[in-house]
N, C-alpha and C positions, 0 to 999 in steps of 0.2 A: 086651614093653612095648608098648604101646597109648600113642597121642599123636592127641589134635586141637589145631585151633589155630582160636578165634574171632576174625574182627576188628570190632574194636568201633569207635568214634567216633573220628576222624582216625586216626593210626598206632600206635593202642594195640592189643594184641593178648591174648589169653587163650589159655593153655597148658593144655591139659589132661592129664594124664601120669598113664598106672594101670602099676604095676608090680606082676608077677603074683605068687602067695602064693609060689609056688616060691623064686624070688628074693629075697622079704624074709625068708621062712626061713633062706636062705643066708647073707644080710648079719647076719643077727642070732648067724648063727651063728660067724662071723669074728668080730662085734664081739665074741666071748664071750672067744673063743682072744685076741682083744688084749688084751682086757682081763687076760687069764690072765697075760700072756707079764709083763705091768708090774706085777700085784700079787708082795711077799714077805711069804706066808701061812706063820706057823710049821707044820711037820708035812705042807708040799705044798712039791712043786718048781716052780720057773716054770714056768706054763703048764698044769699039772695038775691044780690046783682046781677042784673042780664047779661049776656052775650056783648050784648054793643057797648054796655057801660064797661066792662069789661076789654076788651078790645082797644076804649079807649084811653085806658090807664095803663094796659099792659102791652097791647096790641095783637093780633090776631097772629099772628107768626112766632111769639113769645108760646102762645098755647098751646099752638100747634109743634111745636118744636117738643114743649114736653111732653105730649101727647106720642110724638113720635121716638121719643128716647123708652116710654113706657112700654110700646110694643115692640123694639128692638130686646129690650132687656126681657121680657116677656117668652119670647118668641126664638129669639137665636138656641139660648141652650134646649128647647124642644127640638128643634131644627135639628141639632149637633145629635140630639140623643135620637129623631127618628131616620134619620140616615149611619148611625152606629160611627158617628166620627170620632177622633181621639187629640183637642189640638193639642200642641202643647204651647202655645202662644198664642197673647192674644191677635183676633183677628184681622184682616186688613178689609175694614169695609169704602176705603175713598171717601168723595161726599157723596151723600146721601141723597135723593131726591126729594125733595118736601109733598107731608099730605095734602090730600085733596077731600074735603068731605065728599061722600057718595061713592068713592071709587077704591079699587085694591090698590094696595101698598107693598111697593116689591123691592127688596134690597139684596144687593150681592157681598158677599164674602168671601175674602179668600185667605185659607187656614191651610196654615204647616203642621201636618197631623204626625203622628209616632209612624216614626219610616220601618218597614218586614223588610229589616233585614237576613241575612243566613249564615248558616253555621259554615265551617271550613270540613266537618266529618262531624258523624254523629255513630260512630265506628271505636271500637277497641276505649270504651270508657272504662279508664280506672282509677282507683284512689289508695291511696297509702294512707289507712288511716291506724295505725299501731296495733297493739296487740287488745283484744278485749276483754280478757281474763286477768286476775291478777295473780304474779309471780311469787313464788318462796321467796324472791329477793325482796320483793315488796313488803312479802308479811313480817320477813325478819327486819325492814328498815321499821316498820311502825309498832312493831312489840320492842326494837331497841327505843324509840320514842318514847314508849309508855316506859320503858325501864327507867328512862333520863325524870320523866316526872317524879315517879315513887323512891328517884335516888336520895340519898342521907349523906350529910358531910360530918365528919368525927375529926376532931384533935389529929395531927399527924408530926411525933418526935421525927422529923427528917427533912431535907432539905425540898425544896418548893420544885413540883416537876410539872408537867403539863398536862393540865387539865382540873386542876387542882385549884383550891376558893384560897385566897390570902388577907387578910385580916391584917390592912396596911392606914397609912397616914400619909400623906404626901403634901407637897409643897410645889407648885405651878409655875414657871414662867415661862412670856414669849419673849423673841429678841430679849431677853435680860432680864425685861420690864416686868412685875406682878399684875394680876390681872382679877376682875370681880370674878370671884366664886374660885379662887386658887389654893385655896387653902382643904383641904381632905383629914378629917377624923377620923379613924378606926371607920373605915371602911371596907366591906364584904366582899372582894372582888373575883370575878371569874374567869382565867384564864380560857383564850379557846373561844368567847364565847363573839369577840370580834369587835367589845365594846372601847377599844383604844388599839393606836396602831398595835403592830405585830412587834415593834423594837421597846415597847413599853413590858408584853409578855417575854420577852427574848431577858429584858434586867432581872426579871423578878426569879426566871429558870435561877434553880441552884441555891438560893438565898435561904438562909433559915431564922427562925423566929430571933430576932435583935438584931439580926442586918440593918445596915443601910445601905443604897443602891440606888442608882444614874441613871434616868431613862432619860435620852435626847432622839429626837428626829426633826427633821420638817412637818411643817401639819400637813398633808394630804388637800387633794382638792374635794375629797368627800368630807372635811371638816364640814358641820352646820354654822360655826360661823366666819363668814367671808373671809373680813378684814384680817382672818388668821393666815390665811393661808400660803403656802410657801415659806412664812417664818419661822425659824429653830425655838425650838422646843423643851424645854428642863423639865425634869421633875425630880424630885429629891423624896427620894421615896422611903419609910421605914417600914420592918416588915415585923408585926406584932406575934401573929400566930398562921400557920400553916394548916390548912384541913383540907382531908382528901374526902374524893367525892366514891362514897358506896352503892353503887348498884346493886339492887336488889336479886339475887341467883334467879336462872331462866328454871323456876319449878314449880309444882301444882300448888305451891304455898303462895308464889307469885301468880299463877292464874285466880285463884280464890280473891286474892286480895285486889285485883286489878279489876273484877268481874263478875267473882263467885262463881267461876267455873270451876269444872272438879281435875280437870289435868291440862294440860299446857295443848292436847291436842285440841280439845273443846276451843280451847281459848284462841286458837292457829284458825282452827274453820269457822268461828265469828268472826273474826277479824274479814277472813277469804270472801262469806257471805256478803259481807256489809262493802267491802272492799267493790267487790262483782258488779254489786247494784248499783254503786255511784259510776263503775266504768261501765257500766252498759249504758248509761243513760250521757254519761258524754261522749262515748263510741258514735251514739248516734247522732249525737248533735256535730260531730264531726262529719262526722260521713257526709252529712246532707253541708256543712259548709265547704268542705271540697269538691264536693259534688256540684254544688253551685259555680265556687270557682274555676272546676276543669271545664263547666260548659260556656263559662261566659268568658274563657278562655281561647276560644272558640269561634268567637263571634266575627263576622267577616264583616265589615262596614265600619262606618263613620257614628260615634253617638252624640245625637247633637248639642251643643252645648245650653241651649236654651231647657232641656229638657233636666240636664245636672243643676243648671243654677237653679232651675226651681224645688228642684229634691233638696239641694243647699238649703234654701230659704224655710223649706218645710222643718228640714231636721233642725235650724238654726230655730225656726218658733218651738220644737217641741223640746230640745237642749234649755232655755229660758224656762216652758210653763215647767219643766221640772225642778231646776232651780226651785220657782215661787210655789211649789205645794213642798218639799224641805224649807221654806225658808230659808234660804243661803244667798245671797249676794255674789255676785262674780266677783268681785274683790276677792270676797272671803273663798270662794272657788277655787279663785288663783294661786290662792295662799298655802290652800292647804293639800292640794294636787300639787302644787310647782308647777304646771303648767299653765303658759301666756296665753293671752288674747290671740294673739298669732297662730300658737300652736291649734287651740281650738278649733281655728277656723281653718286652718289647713287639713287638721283630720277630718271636720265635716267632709269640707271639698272632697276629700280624697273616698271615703266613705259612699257620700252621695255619687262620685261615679261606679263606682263598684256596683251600688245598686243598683243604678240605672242599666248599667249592662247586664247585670244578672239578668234582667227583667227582659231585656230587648231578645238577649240565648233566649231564656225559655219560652218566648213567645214564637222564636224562631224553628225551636224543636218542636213547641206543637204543631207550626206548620207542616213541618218536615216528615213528621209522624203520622200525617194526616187525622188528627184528633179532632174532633169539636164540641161547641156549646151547647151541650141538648137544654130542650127547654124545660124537663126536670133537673139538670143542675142550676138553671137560671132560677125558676121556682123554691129550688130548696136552699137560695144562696138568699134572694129575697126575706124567705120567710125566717133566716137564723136574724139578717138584719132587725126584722119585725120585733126580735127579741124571743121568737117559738109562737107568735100572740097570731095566729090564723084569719083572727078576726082584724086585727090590723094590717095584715097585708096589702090588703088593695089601697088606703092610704099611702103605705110606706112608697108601694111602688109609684105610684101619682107625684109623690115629693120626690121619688130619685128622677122621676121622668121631666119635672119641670126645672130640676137641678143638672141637668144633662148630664147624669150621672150613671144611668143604666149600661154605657160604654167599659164605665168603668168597676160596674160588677161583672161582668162580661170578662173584663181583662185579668179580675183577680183569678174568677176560675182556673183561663188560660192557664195563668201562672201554676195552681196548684197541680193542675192536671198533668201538667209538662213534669214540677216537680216528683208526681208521683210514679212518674214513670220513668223517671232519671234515675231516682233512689231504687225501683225495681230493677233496674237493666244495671245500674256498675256493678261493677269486679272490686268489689273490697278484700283491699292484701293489708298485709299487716306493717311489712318493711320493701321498702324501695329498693330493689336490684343495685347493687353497683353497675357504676357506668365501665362502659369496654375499657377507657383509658386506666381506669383506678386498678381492674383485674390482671391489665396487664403490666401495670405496675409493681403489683403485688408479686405477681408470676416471675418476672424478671432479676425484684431485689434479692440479695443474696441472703441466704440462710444462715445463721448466726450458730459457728459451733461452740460446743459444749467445754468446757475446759481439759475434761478428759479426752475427747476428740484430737482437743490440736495436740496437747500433750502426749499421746498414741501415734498422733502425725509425723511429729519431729522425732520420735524415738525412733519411725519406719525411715528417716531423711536420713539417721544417722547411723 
C-alpha cells in the first residue's frame, strides 16, 4: 500500500491511498467465499458456488462493492496512522471508483485533522494556588470539631439560650391548615444547628422549662417540600426541659481521650501532620488544574466544534457505563443529585470544551518549546499499554497500527510532556495580589477614629 498526504488550506488534508492489484485480488476474492458462505443455492453447498452462479443471483458489482468497502475499511485507518494524521471527522471520500480485478485500487480522502494552533505568550506563568501548610487557625477549627463530638448536654435550671438542646413538643400548621407529620413529641432539638428556620430558634431564646411559645414565619424556598413554600407557618411549641451543651476543657485529659495522646501539644502536631498530607496532595492537584487553565487560557485560535462534540459524545458514553456498574438509573440520578437532564448535559458540554482546549494549549506549548516524540517515549508508552508484558508488544502495536491509533499515542505523550514542563516552569504563589483599583481604594478611605480621638478632637475645637 502506497499513502501520501497533501495539506491543503488551514487543517484540511488530502489522502492519497493506492492499494496494490495483489491485494484487491485478494479482497475480492474473500468477498466471493462471503458471499458464498450466505447464499442457499439449490444443487451447491454453502460456500461452494462458483463465481458465475454467483454473480448470477447477486451480481458481480454486489461483490465487488463489498470487496471494495473491505479494503477501504482495512486500509484507511493504516493510511491515517502511516502518514501520522489526527481527523477528527469522518472523512470526505466523494464516489469511489469501482474495482477492477488485476489492477490497483486508489482512493482519495480528504480529512479535517486537529488544527496547531498557538499560544498568545508562554511568559510570566503563574498560579495562585493557596497556602500549602496548615494554619494554627486550622488546627484550632478541627480540635474545636472534635470538641463538638465528645461534647455532653446536662439538665440546665435557666432559661433557653443559644446553642443549647430543648426538650420540646410542638404542634404544625401551614396557612391555618394541619399537615401529615405535624404533630412533635418530646423532641431533642438543637439550636444553632440550622435544622428549622432562624425565627423558630429566635421563639424558643429566653423560654424555660413549662413555657409555651409561637414560632411563625414563611417557609423559605430552601423548604424540601415544594407545595410549602411561601406559606405562613405556626408552631405552638411547649418547652419540657432545657440542657446545655458541655464541651469538654482544651487539656491533656482531652488529648488522651480524643487519641491517647499524652498532652494537647502531641495532639496539635497530629492533627498538623495529618492536616499537611491531605494539603499537599491537593496543593498539587491544584496547581496542575490551574496550571492547565492558565495555559489553555492562552490559547489563540478557533476550537473546532466537531472536535467538542465528540469529547461530548465520549464523556456522555462514559457518564452512562458509570451509572450501569453502580447500578443507578438516570431517573434515580436525577433524584438524588437534583440535577436535570439539562443540567447534565450542559456541564458535559461545557467540561468537554475545557478539555479540548486544554489539550490543543499543550500541544501548542510543545510546539513552542520545541520538545518532541523520541522513539524511546513512543516505545515506553507502547509497552505500559502492553500492560509491562515485553513479549506482547509487537502485537499490541500491530492492533494500535491497524486501529490508526498510533497518532494518538503520540498525541498523549505530547500532552504529558507539555504538561511536565508547565508544572516545572510556573510560579506558584499562594494569594493573588490586589488589583491597583482595590489598593487604591483602600489608600484613599478614610481612617476611622478611635473614640478617645474624636473626644481629644473636640476638647482641642473648644
Amino acid at each position: 500500500m502506497e499513502t501520501t498526504a497533501e495539506r491543503l488550506e488551514g487543517n484540511l488534508v488530502r489522502l492519497t491511498v493506492t492499494v496494490p492489484a495483489a491485494d484487491v485480488d485478494a479482497a475480492i476474492e474473500k468477498a466471493y467465499r462471503d458471499v458464498a458462505a450466505k447464499l442457499r443455492i439449490p444443487g451447491f453447498r454453502p460456500g461452494k458456488a462458483p463465481k458465475t452462479i454467483i454473480d448470477s443471483h447477486v451480481g458481480a458489482e454486489a461483490v465487488l462493492a463489498e470487496a471494495q468497502e473491505e479494503i477501504v475499511d482495512a486500509t484507511y485507518p493504516l493510511a491515517i496512522d502511516a502518514e501520522e494524521l489526527r481527523p477528527i471527522e469522518s472523512p470526505d471520500m466523494g464516489e469511489l471508483d469501482g474495482l477492477v480485478p488485476g489492477e490497483p485500487f486508489t482512493y482519495v480522502a480528504e480529512i479535517v485533522t486537529r488544527p496547531e494552533l498557538s499560544l498568545t505568550s508562554v511568559d510570566d506563568l503563574k498560579v495562585y494556588a493557596g497556602a500549602k501548610t496548615t494554619s494554627d487557625a486550622e488546627i484550632d477549627q478541627q480540635i474545636e470539631q472534635t470538641r463538638e463530638r465528645f461534647a455532653t448536654v446536662e439538665s440546665a435550671e435557666r432559661p433557653v439560650a443559644a446553642g443549647d438542646f430543648v426538650l420540646l413538643s410542638f404542634v404544625g400548621t401551614v396557612d391555618g391548615e394541619a399537615y401529615e407529620g405535624n404533630t412533635v413529641d418530646k423532641y431533642l432539638f438543637e439550636l444553632g444547628r440550622g435544622l428549622m428556620p432562624t425565627e423558630f430558634d429566635d421563639a424558643l431564646i429566653g423560654a424555660s422549662a413549662g413555657d409555651q411559645v409561637v414560632a411563625e414565619f414563611a417557609i423559605p424556598e430552601t423548604s424540601s417540600n415544594e407545595e410549602f413554600v411561601g406559606k405562613q407557618a405556626r408552631f405552638d411549641i411547649t418547652v419540657h426541659e432545657v440542657k446545655a451543651k458541655i464541651m469538654p476543657a482544651l487539656d491533656d485529659e482531652f488529648a488522651a481521650s480524643v487519641g491517647g495522646f499524652d498532652s494537647m501539644d502531641e495532639l496539635r502536631e497530629d492533627i498538623r501532620k495529618k492536616m499537611d498530607e491531605s494539603k499537599a496532595l491537593g496543593h498539587m492537584r491544584r496547581v496542575e488544574l490551574l496550571s492547565r487553565e492558565l495555559i489553555a487560557s492562552r490559547l489563540d485560535g478557533e476550537v473546532p466544534e466537531a472536535m467538542v462534540k465528540q469529547r461530548s459524545a465520549s464523556m456522555t458514553r462514559d457518564f452512562f457505563e458509570s451509572l450501569d456498574e453502580r447500578n443507578i438509573t438516570l431517573p434515580a440520578y436525577v433524584e438524588a443529585t437534583g440535577v436535570d437532564v439539562a443540567q447534565i448535559q450542559a456541564d458535559i458540554a461545557e467540561q468537554s470544551l475545557m478539555r479540548v482546549t486544554e489539550e490543543l494549549a499543550l500541544e501548542a506549548l510543545f510546539r513552542a518549546k520545541g520538545m518532541e516524540v523520541t522513539d524511546a517515549d513512543f516505545d515506553e508508552a507502547v509497552l505500559e499499554i502492553a500492560g509491562g508484558d515485553e513479549a506482547a508488544v509487537e502485537k499490541t502495536l500491530e492492533g494500535l497500527r491497524e486501529a490508526g491509533a498510533t497518532p494518538i499515542v503520540k498525541e498523549s505523550i505530547v500532552h504529558q510532556k507539555a504538561l511536565e514542563w508547565l508544572l516545572a516552569n510556573v510560579e506558584i504563589l499562594e494569594d493573588e495580589p490586589e488589583a491597583p483599583e482595590e489598593k487604591k481604594a483602600k489608600k484613599a478611605a478614610p481612617k476611622r477614629k478611635s473614640a478617645k480621638a474624636d473626644k481629644a478632637e473636640k476638647a482641642e475645637e473648644e
